[in-house]
Phi, psi and omega in degrees: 000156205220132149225124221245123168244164173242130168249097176252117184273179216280352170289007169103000195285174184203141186222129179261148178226188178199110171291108188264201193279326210267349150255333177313334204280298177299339185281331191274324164333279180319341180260321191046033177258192161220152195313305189293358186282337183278133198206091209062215131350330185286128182078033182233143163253201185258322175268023169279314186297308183298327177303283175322322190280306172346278192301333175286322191278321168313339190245307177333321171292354160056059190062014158289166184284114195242128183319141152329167177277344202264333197281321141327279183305328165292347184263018212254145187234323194210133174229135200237124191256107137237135174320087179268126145296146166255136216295164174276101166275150176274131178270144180260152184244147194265188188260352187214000000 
């Protein structure tokens, strides 16, 4: 499952991220909950969001150097979930 945040800090900058299978794994470590219990939108909290966004920007950065997280979380003003689908292809159907 791909969840896509917008992340606005408090200087007004905004960064879009993509929650890949490799933050779904800690957050479920971290949590004990599981990916399949979410059911849209439902059950993700604001630390859930920050948690999620935090690890998709950290590994986006690809081992440069990124803030702790609490240190992080202070410059954060808004963190936003929008949901990505993959796109729908039309199943061809035959004639006979």
């Amino acid at each position: 499952m791909k969840l896509g945040l917008t992340v606005t800090y408090n200087s007004g900058e905004t960064v879009s991220a993509t929650v890949l299978p490799p933050e779904w794994v800690k957050w479920e470590t971290k949590t004990g909950r599981k990916i399949t219990d979410i059911k849209g939108d439902d059950l993700l909290g604001m630390s859930d969001l920050a948690f999620l966004a935090y690890a998709a920007l950290k590994r986006e950065a690809a081992g440069n150097p990124f803030k702790p997280f609490d240190v992080w979380l202070e410059t954060v003003a808004e963190i936003d979930p929008n949901q990505l689908s993959p796109k729908a292809t039309p199943v061809a159907q035959s004639d006979g």
